[in-house]
N, C-alpha and C positions, 0 to 999 in steps of 0.2 A: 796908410799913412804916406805922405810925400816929404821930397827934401825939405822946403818947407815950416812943413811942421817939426820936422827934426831941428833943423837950425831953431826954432821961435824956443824950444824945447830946452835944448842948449844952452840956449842965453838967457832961458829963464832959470835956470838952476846954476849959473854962474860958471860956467865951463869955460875954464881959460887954459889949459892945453891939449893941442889935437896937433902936436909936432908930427909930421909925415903921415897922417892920419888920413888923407883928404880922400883918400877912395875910398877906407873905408867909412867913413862918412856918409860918401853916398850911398854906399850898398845900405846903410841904414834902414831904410823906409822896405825893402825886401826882407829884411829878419824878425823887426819888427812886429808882434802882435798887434790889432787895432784897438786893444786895450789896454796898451802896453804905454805907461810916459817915463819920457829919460829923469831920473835923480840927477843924475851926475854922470859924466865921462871923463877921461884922463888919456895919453897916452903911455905905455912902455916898454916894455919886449918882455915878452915867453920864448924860451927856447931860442934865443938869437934873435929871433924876428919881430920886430917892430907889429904892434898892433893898437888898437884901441880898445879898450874898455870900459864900456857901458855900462851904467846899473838903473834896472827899472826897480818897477814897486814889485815885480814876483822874482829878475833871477839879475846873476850877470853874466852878462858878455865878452868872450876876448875875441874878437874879428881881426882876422890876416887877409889881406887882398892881395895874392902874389901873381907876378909879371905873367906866367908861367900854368900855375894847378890853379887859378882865378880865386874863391873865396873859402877862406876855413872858418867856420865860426865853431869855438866850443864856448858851453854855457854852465852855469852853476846854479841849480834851481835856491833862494834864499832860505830856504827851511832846510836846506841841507849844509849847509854855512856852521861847521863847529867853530871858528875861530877866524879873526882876522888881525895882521898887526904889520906895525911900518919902522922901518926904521931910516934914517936923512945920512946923507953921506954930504961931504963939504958943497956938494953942486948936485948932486941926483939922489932919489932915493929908493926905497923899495916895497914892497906891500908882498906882504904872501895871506894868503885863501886856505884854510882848512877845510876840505869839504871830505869828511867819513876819515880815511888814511890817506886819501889824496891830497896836497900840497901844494899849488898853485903861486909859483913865486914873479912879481913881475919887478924887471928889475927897468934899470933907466927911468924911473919917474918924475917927473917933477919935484923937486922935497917942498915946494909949497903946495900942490893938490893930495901929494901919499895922502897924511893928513885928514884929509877934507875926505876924501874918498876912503878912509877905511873909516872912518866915526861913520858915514854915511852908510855904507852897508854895514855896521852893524846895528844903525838904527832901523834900516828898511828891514833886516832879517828878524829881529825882533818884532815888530811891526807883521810882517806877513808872521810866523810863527802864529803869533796872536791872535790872527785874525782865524787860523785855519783851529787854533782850539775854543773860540767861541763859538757857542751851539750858534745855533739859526733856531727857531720858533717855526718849526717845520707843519703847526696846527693852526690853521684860520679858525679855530672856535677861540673863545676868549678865554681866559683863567679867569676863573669864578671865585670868592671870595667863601668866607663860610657861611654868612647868610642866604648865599646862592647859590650855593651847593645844597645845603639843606630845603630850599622850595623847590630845586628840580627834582630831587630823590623824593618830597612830598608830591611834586606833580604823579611820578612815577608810581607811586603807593596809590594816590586817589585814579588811576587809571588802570589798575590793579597790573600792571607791569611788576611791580614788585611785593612783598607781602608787609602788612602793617611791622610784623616784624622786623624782616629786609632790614623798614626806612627805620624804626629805631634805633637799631644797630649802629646803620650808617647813621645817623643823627649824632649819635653819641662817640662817633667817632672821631666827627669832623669837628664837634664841642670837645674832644680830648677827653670826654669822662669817664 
């Protein structure tokens, strides 16, 4: 991924604050999966220090680019997201991250994106949750119905695979009787 497509990314999810953000910005397209598209960004501070935070469709991001130790990224996978919530103060506001017992609070945020960016990951976290407890259809044969299941188990009887019995059986099983 390039800067780029991070900017097109951005502006297509309506991200309108990246106050002191701009390096890490660009480290962007370096943390990035190639799978990976931005929902939303904001910026605020963790721990004093000014970062950004990103949220794709699997985790989020809080990115520090410092003058000094160059780039910290810690991350919070979305299926592990017990809780998100904000609250607006007269000019900034704040969001904190429940992930397991840990607590991720970001303060200085914007009090018009908090908002937008915590309904957002708790849409995405649901959303992947979701996706990860639907099966997948891990068999390329087709699910057969009960009159096709009954002439395959006939196939199988008439090729003496199984005994006239067997397909009885089975016949009368797949008819519920």
């Amino acid at each position: 991924m390039d800067l780029d497509t991070v900017k097109s990314q951005m502006n297509a999810a309506g991200v309108s604050d990246l106050f002191g953000t701009k390096k890490e910005v660009k480290a962007l397209p370096e943390i990035l999966n190639d799978d990976e598209h931005i929902v939303y960004a904001t910026s605020g501070m963790v721990d004093s220090n000014t970062v950004l935070i990103v949220l794709t469709q699997k985790r989020v991001i809080f990115i520090d680019k410092g003058l000094i130790y160059g780039i910290k990224s810690t991350e919070v996978p979305l299926d592990m997201v017990n809780g998100v919530s904000y609250s607006k103060g007269i000019i900034l506001g704040k969001i904190s991250i429940t992930n397991g017992a840990v607590t991720t609070v970001i303060d200085n945020v914007d009090k018009g994106t908090a908002p937008i960016m915590t309904e957002k990951i708790k849409a995405a976290a649901e959303q992947y949750k979701q996706s990860l407890r639907t099966p997948v259809q891990s068999s390329s044969e087709p699910i057969l119905d009960g009159p096709d299941q009954i002439r395959k188990y006939k196939s199988l009887a008439d090729d003496g695979i199984i005994t006239q019995e067997e397909f009885e059986a089975k016949k009368k099983q797949i008819l519920g009787i």
